[in-house]
Structure formats: structure tokens, C-alpha cells
C-alpha positions in Angstrom: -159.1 -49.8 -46.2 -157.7 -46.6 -44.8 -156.9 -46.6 -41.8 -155.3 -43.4 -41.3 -159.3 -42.1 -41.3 -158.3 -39.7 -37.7 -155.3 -37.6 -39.3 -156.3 -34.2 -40.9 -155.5 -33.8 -44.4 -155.5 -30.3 -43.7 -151.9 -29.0 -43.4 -150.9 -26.2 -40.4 -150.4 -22.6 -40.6 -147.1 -21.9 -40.2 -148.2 -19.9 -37.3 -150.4 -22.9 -35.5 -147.5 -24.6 -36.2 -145.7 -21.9 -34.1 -148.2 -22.0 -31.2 -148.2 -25.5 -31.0 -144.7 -25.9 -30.5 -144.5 -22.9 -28.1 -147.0 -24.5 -26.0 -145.1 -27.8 -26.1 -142.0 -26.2 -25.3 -143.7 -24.3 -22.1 -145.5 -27.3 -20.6 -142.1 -29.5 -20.9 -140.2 -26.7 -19.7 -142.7 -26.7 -16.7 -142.5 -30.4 -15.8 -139.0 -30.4 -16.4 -138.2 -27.4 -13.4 -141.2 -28.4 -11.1 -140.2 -32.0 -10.9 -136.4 -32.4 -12.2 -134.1 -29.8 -12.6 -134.2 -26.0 -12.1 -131.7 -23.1 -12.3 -130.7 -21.0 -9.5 -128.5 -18.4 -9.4 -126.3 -17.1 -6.5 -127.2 -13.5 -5.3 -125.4 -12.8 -2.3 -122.0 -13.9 -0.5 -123.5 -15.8 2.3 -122.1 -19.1 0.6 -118.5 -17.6 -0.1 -115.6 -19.0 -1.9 -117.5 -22.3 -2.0 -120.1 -20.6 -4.2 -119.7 -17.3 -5.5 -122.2 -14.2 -6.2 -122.7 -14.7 -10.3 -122.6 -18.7 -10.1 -125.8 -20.5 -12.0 -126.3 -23.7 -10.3 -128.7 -26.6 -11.2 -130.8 -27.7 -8.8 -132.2 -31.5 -8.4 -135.2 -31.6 -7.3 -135.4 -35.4 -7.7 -132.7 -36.0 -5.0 -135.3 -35.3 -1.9 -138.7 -35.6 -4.0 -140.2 -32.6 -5.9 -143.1 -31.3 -4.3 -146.3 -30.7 -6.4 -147.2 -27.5 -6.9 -148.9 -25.3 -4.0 -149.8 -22.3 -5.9 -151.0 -23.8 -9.5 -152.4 -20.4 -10.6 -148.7 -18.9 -11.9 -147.3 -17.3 -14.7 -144.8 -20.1 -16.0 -141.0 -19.5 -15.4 -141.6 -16.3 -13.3 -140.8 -17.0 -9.0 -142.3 -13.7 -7.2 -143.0 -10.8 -9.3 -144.0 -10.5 -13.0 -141.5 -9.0 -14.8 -141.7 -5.2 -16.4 -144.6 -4.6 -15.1 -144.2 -6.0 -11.7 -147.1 -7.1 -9.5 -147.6 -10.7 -7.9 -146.9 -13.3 -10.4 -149.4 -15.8 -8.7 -152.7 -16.3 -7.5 -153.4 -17.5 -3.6 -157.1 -17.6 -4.4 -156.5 -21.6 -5.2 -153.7 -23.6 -2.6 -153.5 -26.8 -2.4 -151.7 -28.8 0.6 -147.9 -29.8 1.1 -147.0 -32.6 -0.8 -144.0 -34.6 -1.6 -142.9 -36.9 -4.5 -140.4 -39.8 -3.8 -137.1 -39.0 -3.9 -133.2 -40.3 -4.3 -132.5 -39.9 -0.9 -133.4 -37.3 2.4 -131.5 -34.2 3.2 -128.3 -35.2 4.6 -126.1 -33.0 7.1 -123.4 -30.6 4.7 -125.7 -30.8 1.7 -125.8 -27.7 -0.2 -129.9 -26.9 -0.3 -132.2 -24.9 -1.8 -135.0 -23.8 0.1 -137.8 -21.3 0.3 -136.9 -18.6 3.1 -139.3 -19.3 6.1 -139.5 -15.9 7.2 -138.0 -13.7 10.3 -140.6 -12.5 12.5 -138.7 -10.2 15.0 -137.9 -8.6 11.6 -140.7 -8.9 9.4 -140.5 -9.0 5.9 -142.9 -10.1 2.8 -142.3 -13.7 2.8 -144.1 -14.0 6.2 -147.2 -13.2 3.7 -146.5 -15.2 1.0 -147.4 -19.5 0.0 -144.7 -21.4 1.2 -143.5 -21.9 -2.9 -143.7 -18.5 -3.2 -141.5 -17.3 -0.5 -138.0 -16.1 -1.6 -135.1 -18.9 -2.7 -132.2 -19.0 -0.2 -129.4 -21.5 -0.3 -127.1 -22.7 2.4 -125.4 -25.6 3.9 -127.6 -27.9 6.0 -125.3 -27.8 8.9 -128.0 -30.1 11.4 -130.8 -32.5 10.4 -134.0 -33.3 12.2 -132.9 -34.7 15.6 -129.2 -33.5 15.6 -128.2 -31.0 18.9 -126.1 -27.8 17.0 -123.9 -26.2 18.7 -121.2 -23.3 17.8 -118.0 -22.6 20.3 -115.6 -20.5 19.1 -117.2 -20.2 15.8 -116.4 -24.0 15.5 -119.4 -25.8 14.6 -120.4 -28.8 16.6 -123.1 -31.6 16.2 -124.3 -33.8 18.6 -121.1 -32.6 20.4 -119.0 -33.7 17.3 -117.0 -31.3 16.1 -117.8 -29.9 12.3 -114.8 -28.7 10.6 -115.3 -25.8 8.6 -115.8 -26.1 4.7 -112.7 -26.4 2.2 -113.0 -23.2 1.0 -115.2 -21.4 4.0 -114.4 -18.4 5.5 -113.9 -16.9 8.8 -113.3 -13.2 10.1 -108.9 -12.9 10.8 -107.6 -10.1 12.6 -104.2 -9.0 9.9 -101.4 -7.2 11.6 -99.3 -5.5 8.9 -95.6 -4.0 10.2 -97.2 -0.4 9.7 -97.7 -0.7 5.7 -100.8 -0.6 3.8 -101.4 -3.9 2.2 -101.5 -3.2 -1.6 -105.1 -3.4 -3.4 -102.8 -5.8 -5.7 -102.3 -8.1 -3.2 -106.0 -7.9 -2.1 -106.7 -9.2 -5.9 -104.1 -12.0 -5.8 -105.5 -13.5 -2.7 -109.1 -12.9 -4.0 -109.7 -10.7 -1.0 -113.3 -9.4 -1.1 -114.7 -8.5 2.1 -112.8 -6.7 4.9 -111.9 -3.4 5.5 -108.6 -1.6 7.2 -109.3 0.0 11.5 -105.8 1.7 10.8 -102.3 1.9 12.0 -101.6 -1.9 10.0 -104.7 -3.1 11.3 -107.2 -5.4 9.2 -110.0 -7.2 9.5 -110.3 -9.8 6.2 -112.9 -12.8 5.8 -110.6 -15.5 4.5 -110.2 -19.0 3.9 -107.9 -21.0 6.2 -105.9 -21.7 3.1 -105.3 -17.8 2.2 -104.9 -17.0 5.9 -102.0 -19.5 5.7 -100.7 -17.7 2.8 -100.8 -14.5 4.2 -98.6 -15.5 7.3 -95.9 -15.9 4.8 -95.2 -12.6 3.2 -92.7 -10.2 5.1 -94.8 -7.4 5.7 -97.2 -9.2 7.6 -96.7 -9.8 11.8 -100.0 -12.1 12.5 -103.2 -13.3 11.4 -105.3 -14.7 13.7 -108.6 -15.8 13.2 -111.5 -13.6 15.0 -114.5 -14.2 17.1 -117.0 -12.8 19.0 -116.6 -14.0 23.3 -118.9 -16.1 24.7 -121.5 -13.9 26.2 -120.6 -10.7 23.7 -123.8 -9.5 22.2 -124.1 -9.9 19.1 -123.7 -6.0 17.6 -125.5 -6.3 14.0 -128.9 -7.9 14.7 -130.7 -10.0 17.7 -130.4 -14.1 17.1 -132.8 -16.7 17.3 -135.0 -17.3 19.7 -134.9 -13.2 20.3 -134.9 -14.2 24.3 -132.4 -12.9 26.5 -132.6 -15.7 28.7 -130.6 -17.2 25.8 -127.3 -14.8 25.9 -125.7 -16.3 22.4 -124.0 -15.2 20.0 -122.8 -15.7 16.3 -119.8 -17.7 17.3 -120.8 -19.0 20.3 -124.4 -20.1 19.9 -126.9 -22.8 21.5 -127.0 -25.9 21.7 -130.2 -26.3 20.3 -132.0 -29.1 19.2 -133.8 -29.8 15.5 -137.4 -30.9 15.6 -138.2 -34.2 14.3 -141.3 -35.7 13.1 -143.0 -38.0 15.6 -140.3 -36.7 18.6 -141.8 -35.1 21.8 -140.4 -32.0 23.7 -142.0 -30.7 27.1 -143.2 -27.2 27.0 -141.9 -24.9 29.5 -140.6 -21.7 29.7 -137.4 -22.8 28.2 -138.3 -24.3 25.6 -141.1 -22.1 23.9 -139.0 -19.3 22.6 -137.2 -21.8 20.7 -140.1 -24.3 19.2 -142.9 -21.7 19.5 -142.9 -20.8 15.8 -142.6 -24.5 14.7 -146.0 -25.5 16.1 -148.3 -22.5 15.8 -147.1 -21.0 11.9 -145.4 -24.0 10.6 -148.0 -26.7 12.1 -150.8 -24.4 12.0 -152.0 -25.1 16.1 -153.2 -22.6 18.0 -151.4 -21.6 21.3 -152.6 -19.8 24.1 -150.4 -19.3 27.3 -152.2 -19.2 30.5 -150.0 -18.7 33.4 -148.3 -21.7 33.8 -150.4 -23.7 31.7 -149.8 -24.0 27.6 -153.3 -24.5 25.8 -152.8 -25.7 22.2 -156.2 -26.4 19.8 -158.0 -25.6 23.2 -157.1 -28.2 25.1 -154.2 -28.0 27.7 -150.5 -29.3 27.4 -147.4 -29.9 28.8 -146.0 -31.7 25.7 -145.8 -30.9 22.0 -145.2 -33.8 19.0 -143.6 -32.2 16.2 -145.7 -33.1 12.5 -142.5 -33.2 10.4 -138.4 -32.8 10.2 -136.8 -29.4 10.1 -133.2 -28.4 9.4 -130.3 -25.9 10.8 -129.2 -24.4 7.7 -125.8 -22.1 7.7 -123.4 -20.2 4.7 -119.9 -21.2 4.9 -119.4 -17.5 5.2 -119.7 -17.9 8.3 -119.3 -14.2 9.5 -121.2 -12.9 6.5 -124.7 -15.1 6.4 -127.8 -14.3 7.3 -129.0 -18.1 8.4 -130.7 -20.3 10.7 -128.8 -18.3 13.6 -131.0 -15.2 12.7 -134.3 -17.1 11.6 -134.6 -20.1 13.2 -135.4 -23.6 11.4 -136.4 -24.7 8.2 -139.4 -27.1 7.9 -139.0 -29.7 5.4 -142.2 -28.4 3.4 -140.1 -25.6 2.7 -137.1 -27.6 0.7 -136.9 -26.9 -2.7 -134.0 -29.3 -3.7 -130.2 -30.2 -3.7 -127.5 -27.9 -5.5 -125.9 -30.3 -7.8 -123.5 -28.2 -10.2 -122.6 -24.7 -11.5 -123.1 -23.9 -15.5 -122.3 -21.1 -15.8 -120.0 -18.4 -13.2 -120.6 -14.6 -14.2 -117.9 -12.4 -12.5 -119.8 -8.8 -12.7 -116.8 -6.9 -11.8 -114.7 -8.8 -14.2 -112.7 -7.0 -17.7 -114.0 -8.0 -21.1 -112.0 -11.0 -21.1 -112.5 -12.6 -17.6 -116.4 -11.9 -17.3 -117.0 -15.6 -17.4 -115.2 -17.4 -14.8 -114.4 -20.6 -17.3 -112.2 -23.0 -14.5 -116.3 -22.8 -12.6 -118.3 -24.2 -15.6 -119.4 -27.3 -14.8 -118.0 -27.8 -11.2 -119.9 -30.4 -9.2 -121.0 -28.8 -5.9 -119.6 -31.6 -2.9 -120.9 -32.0 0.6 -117.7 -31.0 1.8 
């Protein structure tokens, strides 16, 4: 008896052959980033020296739980835009609801995350208009989790009053005093200077590591470096801070305290408090809030408390002085976390020679929670 009577004696084209292994190749490539791994790479210097612009990270998305897909009408592989021709990549004609696979573990405080941006509304900008999956990727260090207080004094982080040193290799703003010479662009490149620029007569300002700040105390030329902040109180002279209240007079270095929602935790509301939490329970929890007087209607009944739905996070670079963070825009909601940086593949230095474009002693470093 035959019993291979369900195969097809009739052989493939060698192009079905092709499509059929393309389409294979797209759907496992599609399981494999929605619910695994993904690639990420690092546009900005908000994360600087511990990541650096041109680094290609891997991203577990296993290590909090992959979410299932929001927006299921996508062109595979593509984030925002298509690409050439440009235009939305998705469809929000079909969303379905947040949710979350079982993970390794839960966001812990000084993970390196990967998150969709929620969004500044004093500034607005596209991702207020976008699905929560769609929104822009942003990375940073989850500096508080949901129910820490965060604090910064002196541009020394704090939480829950416990001081937070600053990363291995994160920077800070130092004042450099030269005798009266220029500090050679030489010297700049040995140190791996990048950012900073010279107010005159021997003066600089540099964002540096402690450990290059250190370094810099040592050659002859130089008379101090000390490490710069704003005073409390200062305005902050760039752009307005979170809550955008100025009952709350804070600045980038000497900020809050504030406290992280968490899921099932009460607040009152009061005039205090709404600035802060506002956003969290009308965008992010999708309530309606109407303010009447003294009185705080939310779904149409009145309240003087709020229960928060689910955890959020205070997320900050480790350049400190050059990241646009949680200090700016507020919380992240955990429907919004994408996954946990886990190691760098590949490190493209744009501004490199022929020889040094790929920075090789990178490849392969495992990203720590420092």
C-alpha cells in the first residue's frame, strides 16, 4: 500500500520554490522580532559613553513578556514610515487591546529599556497621534520603578531617599579651567571628548565621565575641573520640565521628588497632585476628567481619589546633561515597554577613517545594569 498518497508528485518551480521560502523566511523573521529578539540601533547621545550613537543592540523581548501585536495591519520589518516612498507603514483602521506575554522577570531599577516614546504634550509632536507600538523607539535607563519616590539634588540621583550613584561610564557637565592655553583638538580625541565647547579665556565646559575628569586634573596645563550644575531654584534655560507647573520650581539637576504610579496604589487628587498624575489617568487610562472648582469629576462621577490601572517607570540617559527623558516628558506606562537591551553587535563609528569605522573592542559587549 502507498501510503505516501498526500505528497505531490509534481516537482516546484524553481520560482514557487523561491516564494515559498521567502514567505517562510518573513513569517519566522516576524515571530522571531515580535516575540524574542529585535535589533535596535542607537541614534542619539542621550545614553553616552555607556552606549554610543552607531551601536546595534539586541533587544529581549522575552525578559519582561512580548506584547502581542496592537497594530496587526503592517508592512513586516518596517517601524513608522515605509521606506522610499514614505507614508505610514501601518493601518489604525484594526487595534486590538494592550496585552502582555509572560516574561523572565519585570523591569528592574538601572535596566537599560527599550520603550515606545509616550509623547510630550507641552511640546507636541506626532507620536501623541500615533498606536502606542507605533510610537517612536527611545532607550534609557530605568532610573525609578512603579512605587519608588525619585529625586535629583545636585544632579545626584536619589531613590526612595537612597542615593544612586551615577553609571560607570556616565557623564556629567565639568567646568575646565586651562592656565590660559587652548586645549589641543588632539587631546580632545585622546580623552574621547565629544560634547562641550570653549566660553573663552581657558574656559570650558566638557560632558565627561568621572574617570576622564580625573584624568584631566592631571595634565599641567590644566588648573580645575569641577563638575557643573544648575542651583536649586535656577530655571531650567533649554526647555520647561515636567509637570510644566510653576508651582513646581525644578530643575534638571535639582528635580522633584516625585512619586511612580503603581498598579492598584491610590493617590488623593488635589491641586498638587494633578499636574503631575493628570496625564496618567485621562490619556494613558483613557478616563475622562473634568475639574469643577474644587471638585475632580472623573467618568462623570465625582472624586477625591484616583487608583492607578498599571505600573509606570522614570526613565533617564546616563548623559545626564544631554537627554531628553522622563524630566521633560513625564512617565512611561508599562504598556509602552518594548523590551530589555541585552548586547551590542555591531558599533559603527560614522566619523571614523577607513580603518576604524567599526569600533571592534564593542562587538558583542553585554549591556549591565550598572
Amino acid at each position: 500500500m502507498n501510503w505516501k498518497f498526500w505528497k505531490s508528485n509534481k516537482r516546484k518551480s524553481k520560482t514557487r520554490e523561491w516564494v515559498d521560502a521567502l514567505i517562510f523566511a518573513v513569517v519566522a523573521a516576524t515571530i522571531i522580532r515580535t516575540f524574542l529578539i529585535e535589533a535596535f540601533t542607537i541614534p542619539t547621545p542621550s545614553m553616552e559613553k555607556s552606549l554610543l550613537v552607531g551601536d546595534f543592540l539586541f533587544v529581549s523581548k522575552v525578559s519582561y513578556g512580548a506584547r502581542t501585536p496592537m497594530t496587526p495591519v503592517s508592512f513586516p520589518f518596517v517601524h513608522q514610515e515605509l521606506p522610499i516612498i514614505g507614508g505610514k507603514s501601518y493601518s489604525d483602521a484594526i487595534q486590538w487591546g494592550y496585552h502582555r506575554l509572560p516574561g523572565l522577570g519585570k523591569v528592574k531599577n538601572n535596566d537599560v529599556v527599550v520603550f515606545n516614546y509616550p509623547g510630550n504634550t507641552f511640546y507636541p509632536d506626532d507620536d501623541l497621534k500615533r498606536p502606542i507600538d507605533k510610537k517612536t523607539h527611545y532607550i534609557k535607563r530605568c532610573i525609578g520603578i512603579a512605587g519608588d519616590s525619585v529625586k535629583l539634588v545636585d544632579g545626584m540621583v536619589y531613590v526612595n531617599n537612597k542615593k544612586v550613584p551615577l553609571p560607570e561610564k556616565g557623564q556629567m557637565t565639568y567646568t575646565v579651567i586651562t592656565d590660559g592655553n587652548s586645549i589641543n583638538p588632539k587631546t580632545l580625541e585622546k580623552y574621547h571628548i565629544t560634547e562641550g565647547a570653549s566660553l573663552g579665556n581657558g574656559v570650558y565646559q566638557f560632558i565627561l565621565t568621572d574617570q576622564v575628569a580625573e584624568e584631566l586634573k592631571q595634565l599641567p596645563f590644566i588648573k580645575s575641573v569641577e563638575e557643573y550644575h544648575q542651583e536649586p531654584g535656577a530655571p531650567n534655560p533649554y526647555q520647561k520640565l515636567f509637570p510644566y507647573d510653576t508651582r513646581y520650581n525644578w530643575n534638571v539637576d535639582n528635580y522633584g521628588p516625585v512619586w511612580v504610579p503603581k498598579a492598584g496604589a491610590t493617590i488623593t487628587l488635589n491641586e498638587a497632585t494633578l499636574p503631575i498624575y493628570q496625564r496618567c489617568i485621562v490619556e494613558f487610562e483613557k478616563n475622562t476628567l473634568v475639574i469643577q472648582g474644587n471638585k475632580f469629576i472623573i467618568n462623570g462621577k465625582e472624586a477625591t481619589t484616583y487608583t492607578f490601572k498599571q505600573d509606570y517607570y522614570w526613565m533617564m540617559g546616563d548623559n545626564r546633561h544631554n537627554s531628553a527623558d522622563s524630566r521633560f516628558w513625564g512617565f512611561v506606562p508599562e504598556d509602552h515597554i518594548v523590551g530589555k537591551a541585552v548586547f551590542i553587535w555591531m558599533s559603527w563609528n560614522t566619523d571614523g577613517t577607513f580603518f576604524d569605522k567599526i569600533r571592534w573592542s564593542r562587538l558583542f559587549n553585554i549591556i549591565h545594569s550598572d
